[in-house]
Structures are given as C-alpha cells and as structure tokens.
N, C-alpha and C positions, 0 to 999 in steps of 0.2 A: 452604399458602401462606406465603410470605416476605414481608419488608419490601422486600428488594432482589429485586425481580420486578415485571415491566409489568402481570401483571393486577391486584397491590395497588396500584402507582404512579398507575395512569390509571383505573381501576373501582374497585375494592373502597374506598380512603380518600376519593378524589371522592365519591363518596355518598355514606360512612358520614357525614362531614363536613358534606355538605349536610341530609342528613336531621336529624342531630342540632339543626342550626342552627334548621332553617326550622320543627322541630314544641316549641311551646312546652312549659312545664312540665316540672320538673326530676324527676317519676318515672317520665311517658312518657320523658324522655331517658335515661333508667337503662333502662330497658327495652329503646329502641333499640340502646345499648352490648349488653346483654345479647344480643339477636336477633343483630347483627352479629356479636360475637364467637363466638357459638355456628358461625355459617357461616362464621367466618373457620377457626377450626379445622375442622370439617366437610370444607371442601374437599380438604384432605390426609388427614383421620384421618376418614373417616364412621363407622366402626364404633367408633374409642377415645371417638369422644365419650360413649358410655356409663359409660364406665369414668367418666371426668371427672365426665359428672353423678352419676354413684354416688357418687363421691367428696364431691362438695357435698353432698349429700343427708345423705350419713351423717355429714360434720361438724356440719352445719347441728342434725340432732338432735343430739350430742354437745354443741353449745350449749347449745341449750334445756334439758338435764340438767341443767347445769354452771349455769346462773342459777339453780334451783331449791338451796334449801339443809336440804331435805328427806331428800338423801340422800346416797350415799356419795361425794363430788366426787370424791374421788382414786382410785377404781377405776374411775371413769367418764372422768376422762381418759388414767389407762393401756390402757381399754380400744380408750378415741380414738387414743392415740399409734398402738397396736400394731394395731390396723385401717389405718392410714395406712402406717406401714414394712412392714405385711405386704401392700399392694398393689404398693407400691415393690420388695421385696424379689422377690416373684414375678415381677414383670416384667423387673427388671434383673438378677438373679442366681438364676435359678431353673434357667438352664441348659436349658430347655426348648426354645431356637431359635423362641421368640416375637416376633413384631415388637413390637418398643417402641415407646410410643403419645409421639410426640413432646412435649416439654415437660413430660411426667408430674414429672420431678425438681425442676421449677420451682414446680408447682401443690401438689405433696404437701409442702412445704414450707409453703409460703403455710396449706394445710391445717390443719398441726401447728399454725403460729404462729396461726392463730384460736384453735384450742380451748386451747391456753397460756393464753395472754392472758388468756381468760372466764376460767380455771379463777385465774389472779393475781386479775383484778376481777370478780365475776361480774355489775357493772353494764353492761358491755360485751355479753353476751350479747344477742345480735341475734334479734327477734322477727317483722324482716323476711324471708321465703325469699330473698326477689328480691337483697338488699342483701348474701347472701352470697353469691349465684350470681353476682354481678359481681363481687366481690372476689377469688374466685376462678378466676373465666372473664375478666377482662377483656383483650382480644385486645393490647393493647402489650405487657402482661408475660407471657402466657402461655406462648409456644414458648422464647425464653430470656432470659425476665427483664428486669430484675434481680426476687430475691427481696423480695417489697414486703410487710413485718410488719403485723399487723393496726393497731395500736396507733396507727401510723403515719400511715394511712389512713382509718377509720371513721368519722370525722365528715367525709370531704370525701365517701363517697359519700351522705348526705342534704345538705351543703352546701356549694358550693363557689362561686367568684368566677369566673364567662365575660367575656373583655373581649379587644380586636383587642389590646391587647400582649401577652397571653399569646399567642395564636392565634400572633402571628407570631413569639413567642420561640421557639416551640413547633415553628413550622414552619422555622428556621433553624435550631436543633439537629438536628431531623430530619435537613434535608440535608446538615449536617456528620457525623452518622455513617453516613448512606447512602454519603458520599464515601468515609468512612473504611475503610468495609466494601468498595464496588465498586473503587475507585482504589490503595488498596492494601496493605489483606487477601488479596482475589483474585489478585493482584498474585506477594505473597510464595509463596501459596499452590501456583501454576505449578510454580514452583523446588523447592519442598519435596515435593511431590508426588512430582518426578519423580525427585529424590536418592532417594529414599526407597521410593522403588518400584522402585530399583535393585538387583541383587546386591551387596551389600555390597564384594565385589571389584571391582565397579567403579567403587567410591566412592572418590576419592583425598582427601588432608589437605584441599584448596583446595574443593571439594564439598562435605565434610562442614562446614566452618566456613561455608559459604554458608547447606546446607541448617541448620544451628543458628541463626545468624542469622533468616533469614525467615520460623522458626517461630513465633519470639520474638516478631516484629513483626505475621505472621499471626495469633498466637491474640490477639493484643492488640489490634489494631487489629477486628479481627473482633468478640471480644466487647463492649469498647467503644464498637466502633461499633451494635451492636444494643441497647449499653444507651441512648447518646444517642438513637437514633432511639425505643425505650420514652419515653423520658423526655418527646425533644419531644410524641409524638402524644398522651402522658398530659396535656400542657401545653395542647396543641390545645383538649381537650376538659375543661380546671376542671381537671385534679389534678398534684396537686405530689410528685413521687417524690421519695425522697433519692438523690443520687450513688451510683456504683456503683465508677469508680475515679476517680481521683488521681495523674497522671501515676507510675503504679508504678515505672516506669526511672529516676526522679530519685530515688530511695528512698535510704539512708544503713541497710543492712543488711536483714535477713530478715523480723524483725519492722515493722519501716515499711515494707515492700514489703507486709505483707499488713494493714496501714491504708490499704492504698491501693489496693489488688489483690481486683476483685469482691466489695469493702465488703459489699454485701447478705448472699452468702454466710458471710466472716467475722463479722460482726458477728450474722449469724445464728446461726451453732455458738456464739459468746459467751454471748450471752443465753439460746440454750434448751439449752445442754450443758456449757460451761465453766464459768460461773457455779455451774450448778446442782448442777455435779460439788464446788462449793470454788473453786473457781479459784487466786487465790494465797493465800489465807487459811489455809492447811491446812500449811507448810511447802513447804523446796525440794521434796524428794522426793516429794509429791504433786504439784506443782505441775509439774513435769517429768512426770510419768505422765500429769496432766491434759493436758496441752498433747500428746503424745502420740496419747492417744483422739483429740484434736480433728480432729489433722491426718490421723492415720487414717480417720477419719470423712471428712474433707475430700477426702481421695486415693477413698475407694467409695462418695462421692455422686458421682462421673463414672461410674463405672462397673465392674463388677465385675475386669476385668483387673486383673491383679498390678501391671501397670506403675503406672496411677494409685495404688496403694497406697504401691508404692515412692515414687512422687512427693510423696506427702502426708507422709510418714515421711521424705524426705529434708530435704523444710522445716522440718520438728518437730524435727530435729537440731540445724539448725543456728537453730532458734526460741531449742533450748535453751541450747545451747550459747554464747548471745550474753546468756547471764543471768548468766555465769562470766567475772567482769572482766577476767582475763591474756587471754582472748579476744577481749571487749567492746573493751581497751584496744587492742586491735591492730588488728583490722579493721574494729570499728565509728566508733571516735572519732578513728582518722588519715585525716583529709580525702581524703589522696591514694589512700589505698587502699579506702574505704571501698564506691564505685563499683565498682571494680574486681571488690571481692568480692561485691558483689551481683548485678552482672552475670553474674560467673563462675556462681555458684553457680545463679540462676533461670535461665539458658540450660541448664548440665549438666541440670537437673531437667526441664525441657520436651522434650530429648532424649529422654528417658525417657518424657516423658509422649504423643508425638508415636508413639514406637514400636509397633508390633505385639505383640512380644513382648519379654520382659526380655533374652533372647538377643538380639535385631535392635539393643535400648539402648545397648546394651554395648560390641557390635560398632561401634556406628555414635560412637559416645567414643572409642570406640580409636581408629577412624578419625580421628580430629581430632588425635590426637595421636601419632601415627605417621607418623616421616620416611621411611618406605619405599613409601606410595603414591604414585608420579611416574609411572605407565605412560600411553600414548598414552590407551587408553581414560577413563582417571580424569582426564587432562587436556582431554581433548572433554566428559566432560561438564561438566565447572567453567565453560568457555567458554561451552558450549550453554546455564547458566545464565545468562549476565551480560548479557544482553537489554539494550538503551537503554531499552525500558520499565519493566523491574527494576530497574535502576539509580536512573533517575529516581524511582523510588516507594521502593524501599531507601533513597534520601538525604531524601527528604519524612517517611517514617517515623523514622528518627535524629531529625531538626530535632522532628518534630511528638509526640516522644516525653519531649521537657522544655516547660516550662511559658512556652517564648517567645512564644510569642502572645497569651496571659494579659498576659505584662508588659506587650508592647504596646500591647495594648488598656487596660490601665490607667494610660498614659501619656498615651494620646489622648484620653481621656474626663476629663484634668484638668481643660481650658477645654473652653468650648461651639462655639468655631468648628471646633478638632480635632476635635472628636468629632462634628461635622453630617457631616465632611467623611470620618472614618473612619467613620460608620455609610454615607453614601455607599459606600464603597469594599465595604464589608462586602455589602452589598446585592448589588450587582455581582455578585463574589466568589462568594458564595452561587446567582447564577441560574447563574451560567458552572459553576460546579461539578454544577448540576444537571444542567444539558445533557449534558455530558460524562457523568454516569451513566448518563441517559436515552439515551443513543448506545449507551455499551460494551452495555448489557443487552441492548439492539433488536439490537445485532450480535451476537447468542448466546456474547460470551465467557464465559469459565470460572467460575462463580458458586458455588462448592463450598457447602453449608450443613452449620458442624461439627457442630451440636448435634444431628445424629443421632447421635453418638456417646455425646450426653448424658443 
C-alpha cells in the first residue's frame, strides 16, 4: 500500500485516524500504530513482514545486551551491525532474483541507528518490546521514509503533545506532498519513462534534455513529496520528524545540495560512518578517502547496480573537489555560476542514476550533447513529450523548486489581518489541491512507485 492510492486515502488513514483518536490511553495508542502499521505493510509484503519482524526482534535483544555492562558491548554491536547489513546485503545484492521486501533500506537503517545509539548511551536501551516495534514498524516512515535516528525520536514514543493544530498542520503537509507527488512527480515521470524506454537512436538532443529535466524534478518532487506526506501523518498523530530536504535546487554547490538533499540519509552516513571513520580530523588525504566511502556507500544503499555507485562517486568528486579553493573560488563562490554548476552536475549524475545500465548513462549524455540528432523520429518524440499537462507541471515544479512560497508566506504572516486572510487562501488552496488528487487517482492515471527500486 501507497500513500498516493484511494484505498490509504478514503480506508486505511480514515480509520487508523479515527481509532487512534476515539480509544484513550497513550499505550493502547501505541499499540493501535503498532496493529495498523503491521497491516499497512502486510497488504503489499504479507510474507516480508517476517523478515521486518525478524529484524526487530533481533535488534530489540541487541539492545537489551548493549544496556547490560556486564559484557563485551562492542562485539555485541558489531555483531548487531553485521546481522542488519547481512540481511540487507542478501536481499539487495545477493544476486539471487529475490523479490525485495519493500522499504527494507529504510527500516535496516533505523535498525542500525537503535542499537548505535544504546551502544553511545546505554541509558537509552529500551526495555519496552512494543516501543521498538513501533520505532521501527511505524507505517509514515516505513516504505520510504525519511530515515528517523533513534535519538531523535525515543521519548516522543512514551510522550508526546495530541492537539487540533498539529492534527491540521499535519494534515496540510500531507496534502501538499500527496500534490507534489500526484500533480507532478507522476507528471515528469510520463516524459521520462517514455525517453527512456526509447532506443537510444531515437532519442534526439531536444528529448534527451527534456528526459534530463523531468528526472530531476520527478525523483525530487517524488521523494519529497513522500517525505512531507511521513512527516505530516507522523504530525497527525504527536510526532515531530525532522526535515528531510531543503529546497536542494537553490543549493550554491555539491556540498549544500547534499545539506539539503534527503537530510536523513545524509546526516545518517555522518553520524554512523563519517564521523566514526575521522571525518576531517585526520587530515586532507583521509578526509578525501573519507568522504569517498560515504558517497560510495550512499550510491549502494539504492541499490546494488553500477550506476548508483557511479552516482554516489560522482558527488564524492565533486564533494571533493569543492574543498580545493582554485575550484571552490570558481564555481562555488561566483554567484553567477555557482547555480549553474550545480545544476549541471546533479542533472548529469541523475542521468546516470535514472539509467539501466552505465552503457544506456552514457549514451543518453551523449545524446544531450550531440548536434547530429535532428531526424523526424527524435523530433516526434520531443513533441509527443511536451504535453499542456507537462508543461504546466515542468513550470510548477521550476517555481516550486526555490523557496518562494516560504517567502510569501512570511510576508503575510507579518500582521494578523494578512495572515487570517493568507491562511484563508491556504485553506482553500489546500482542499482544491486535494480534489484534484482525489480525481487524477480515481481516473487510473500513471502512479509509478520508485521505491521499488530502493
């Protein structure tokens, strides 16, 4: 089950929502989360739910070790780590032609960062079952996130603040990334699909810069929108996630693109891999190798294909490479170019990352920048992409990919009659955007979900 799908939209959140409400007591409500999430995942994975609950289980006692100072801590969490990437590892890189049990990269994460955490405090070591089987089962973050650190979260599941403005902050972020994701993620996603699933010979310059384009704004607007829509339903129900991105396209180089680009993720490798490797503490030349692992690491937690690897090693270049001032001084710190280059470069690398294989990457870059595709067919499809619906959502996503709306809205919220009068509007705004989800879905448009790839 999806977020953007009629039987979570109108069944599965209408109840969970009302049950939660209407049964008092904050460990029956933990419990309900608990019940629900287990059948929110069930529906699509009935069989990987085992795995999942395997997976608690055996963190859960790796806890319980790990408060204990009785005995060996740190063979007890390498034993934890290497239980956790050896399930991961099997499933996504074993080569076996095993279905992959959705969100597993999301949950074995969360995994690691419990038993971390106990093993830094071991006052943290949870003596509730239940209390880790929600941390790690709870259905907003579970299929794809954002990655939510133990550390972070642990006191709001014994106590948290329920009150109608979170309810409704919660359920306005919602709809704004259900938009973001149905209106146009799905959107971009059309165009790119269908360059891309072209012979590459029929891919002409004006295609390929389309299909680069709308990959850009699809994988963005996609994972963004499923982390607002985590974030608001966590909000629905007492918990406060942190951010996940930060308008990444208004970035000013590689490194602030990825302070800003699936935060949870990065800031996840920081603290349980960078850090622990030295980080910059060690000199350049570790500190370059460091950064390296990371983005290595970062490119085959998507998934075992070369491409993501390249991808992650492409950013780690130019990570580095922006620590080297004649560089820094050129494309980081001249205003005018600074955009430029970061566009350039996170578009080339989503090429890459969007690919099949390193050969289709390659070819389809070439394509962008080769003035010899003009033929009829490589001109039909450039056209066949540029839809009045495409367009419309290509120029929404441009606009809604810098921080103008933010501004706005903190313009109106100066005085109190602007801001009766912009939450007015916002209100609105907010139902109309719904409808319009609730239409496209009911009329079986195109709903691609990427995270199976994840």
């Amino acid at each position: 089950m999806v977020f953007s799908s009629i039987p979570f939209l109108c069944f599965f959140l209408p109840a969970t929502f009302l049950l939660y409400y209407l049964i008092p007591g904050k460990r029956i409500k933990n419990i309900i989360l608990i019940l629900t999430s287990l059948l929110f995942y069930s529906v699509g994975e009935p069989k990987y739910i085992l795995v999942m609950l395997g997976s608690i289980i055996a963190n859960y006692i790796v806890g319980v070790l790990l408060g204990s100072s009785r005995i060996n801590r740190k063979l007890v969490l390498l034993v934890g780590v290497a239980i956790n990437v050896g399930v991961l590892v099997f499933f996504k890189y074993s080569g076996l032609g095993i279905a992959l049990p959705v969100g597993i990269s999301f949950y074995t994460f969360q995994a690691i960062s419990y038993i971390v955490d106990v093993y830094r405090d071991s006052e943290l070591s949870q003596k509730k079952f239940l209390n880790v089987v929600l941390y790690i089962s709870f259905f907003p973050q579970l299929i794809a996130g954002p990655i939510i650190k133990y550390h972070d979260i642990n006191e709001q599941i014994d106590s948290r603040d329920l009150s109608l403005d979170k309810v409704y902050s919660g359920v306005k972020r919602f709809i704004y990334g259900l938009s973001k994701k149905v209106l146009i993620a799905n959107n971009m996603a059309i165009a790119v699909d269908l360059v891309f699933g072209k012979n590459i010979s029929e891919v002409g310059i004006g295609a390929a810069w389309i299909a680069a384009f709308a990959y850009m704004f699809q994988i963005y607007f996609d994972f963004s929108g499923y982390s607002d829509m985590a974030i608001g339903l966590g909000e629905m129900f007492g918990f406060k996630f942190k951010e996940n991105f930060n308008y990444p396209y208004s970035s000013n180089g590689i490194k602030d693109f990825w302070r800003r680009w699936h935060i949870s993720l990065s800031t996840w490798f920081k603290e349980y891999v960078y850090f622990p490797l030295g980080g910059n503490r060690k000199g350049k030349l570790r500190t370059y190798v460091n950064k390296y692992i990371v983005f290595f690491l970062t490119g085959l937690w998507h998934g075992a294909n070369i491409t993501f690897v390249l991808w992650g090693l492409w950013h780690g270049t130019f990570s580095v490479l922006e620590e080297i001032k004649g560089f820094k001084r050129i494309f980081v710190e001249k205003k005018i170019i600074r955009k430029l280059y970061t566009w350039f470069v996170v578009m080339l690398g989503f090429v890459m990352f969007r690919a099949e294989t390193v050969k289709d990457g390659i070819s389809m870059i070439g394509q962008m920048f080769s003035i010899n595709s003009f033929g009829i067919s490589q001109s039909a499809l450039f056209i066949s992409c540029l839809t009045p619906l495409f367009i419309a959502a290509l120029v929404m996503a441009f606009i809604l990919s810098f921080p103008a709306f933010t501004y706005v809205r903190a313009r109106a919220l100066k005085n109190d009659s602007s801001a009766r009068i912009f939450d007015a509007i916002e209100v609105l705004i907010t139902l109309i955007l719904l409808g319009i989800c609730m239409i496209s879905l009911a009329s079986g448009s195109y709903n691609p979900f990427i995270y199976f790839r994840f």
